[in-house]
C-alpha positions in Angstrom: 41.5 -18.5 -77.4 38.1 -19.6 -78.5 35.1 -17.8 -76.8 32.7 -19.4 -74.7 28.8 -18.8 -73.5 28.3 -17.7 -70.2 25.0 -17.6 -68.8 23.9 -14.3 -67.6 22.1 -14.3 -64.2 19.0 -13.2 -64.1 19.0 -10.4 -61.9 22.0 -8.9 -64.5 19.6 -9.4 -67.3 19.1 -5.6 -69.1 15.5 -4.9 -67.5 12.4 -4.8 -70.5 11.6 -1.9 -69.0 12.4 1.4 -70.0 14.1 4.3 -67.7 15.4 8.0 -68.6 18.0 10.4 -67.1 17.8 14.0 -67.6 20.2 16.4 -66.0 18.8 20.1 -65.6 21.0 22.7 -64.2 23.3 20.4 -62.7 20.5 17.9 -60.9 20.0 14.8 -62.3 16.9 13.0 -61.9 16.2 9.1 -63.2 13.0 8.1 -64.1 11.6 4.0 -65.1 8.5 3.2 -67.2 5.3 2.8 -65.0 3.0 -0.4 -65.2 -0.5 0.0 -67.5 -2.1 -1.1 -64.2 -0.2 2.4 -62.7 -0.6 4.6 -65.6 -4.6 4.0 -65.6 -4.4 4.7 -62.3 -2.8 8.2 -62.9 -5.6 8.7 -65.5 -8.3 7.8 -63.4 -7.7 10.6 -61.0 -6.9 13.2 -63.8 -10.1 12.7 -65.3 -12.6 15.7 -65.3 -16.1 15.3 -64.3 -17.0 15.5 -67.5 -14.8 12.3 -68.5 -12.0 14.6 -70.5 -8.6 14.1 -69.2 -6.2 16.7 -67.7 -3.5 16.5 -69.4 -1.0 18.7 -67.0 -2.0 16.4 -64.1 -2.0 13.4 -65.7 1.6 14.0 -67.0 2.8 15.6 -63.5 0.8 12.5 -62.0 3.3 10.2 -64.2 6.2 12.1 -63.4 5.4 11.1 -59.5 5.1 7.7 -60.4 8.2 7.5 -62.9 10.5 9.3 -60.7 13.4 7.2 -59.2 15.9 9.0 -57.7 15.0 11.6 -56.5 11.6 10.4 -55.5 9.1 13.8 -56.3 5.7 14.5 -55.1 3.1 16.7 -57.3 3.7 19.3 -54.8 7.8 19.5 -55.5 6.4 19.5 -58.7 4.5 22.6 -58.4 7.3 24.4 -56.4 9.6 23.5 -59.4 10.5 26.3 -62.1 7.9 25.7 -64.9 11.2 25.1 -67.6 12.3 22.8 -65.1 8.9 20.9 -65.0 8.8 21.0 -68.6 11.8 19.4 -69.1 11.5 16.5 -67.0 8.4 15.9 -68.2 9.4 15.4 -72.0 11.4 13.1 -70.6 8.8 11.1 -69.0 6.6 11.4 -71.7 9.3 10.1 -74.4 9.8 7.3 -72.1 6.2 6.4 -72.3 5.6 6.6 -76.0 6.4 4.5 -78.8 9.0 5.7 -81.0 9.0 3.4 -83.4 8.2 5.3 -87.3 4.4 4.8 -87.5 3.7 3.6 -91.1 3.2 6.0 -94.3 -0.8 6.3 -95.3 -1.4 2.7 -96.7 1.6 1.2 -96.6 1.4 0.2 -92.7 
């Protein structure tokens, strides 16, 4: 029987953006990319007042905003076991960075 197109609606469509699980110690938690408007945002208020960038809170900051299920606050965060935190937040930063190979020196 020959095959035939079907049009996939929309709202089936695979998403463009990007989402992670991670199961730690039995508790999974699912994560989705954040929006560059939302991600500035989380910079913005992890910036020093000397303009340098806190790195811990920026990340943590993310992690509030990437978090699906369960939704997490910085302050569940902070109550969190710091291998727990450190987990989850590999996660969320692999989902935020670009894993394509960067070129080799000159040939990129």
């Amino acid at each position: 029987m020959p095959s035939k197109l079907v049009a996939v609606p929309e709202a089936e469509q695979q998403s463009e953006w990007g989402s992670a699980e991670i199961t730690y110690k039995g508790k999974t938690y699912h994560f989705t990319e954040i929006s560059a408007k939302a991600y500035d945002k989380c910079e913005e208020v992890a910036k020093r007042e000397d303009g340098s960038i806190n790195g811990v809170l920026l990340t943590r900051l993310m992690m509030t905003k990437s978090a699906t299920d369960p939704k997490l606050t910085l302050d569940d965060i902070g109550e969190m076991p710091l291998l727990k935190v450190n987990a989850l937040a590999k996660a969320v930063t692999d989902l935020h960075t670009d894993k394509a190979e960067a070129p080799e020196p000159g040939k990129g």
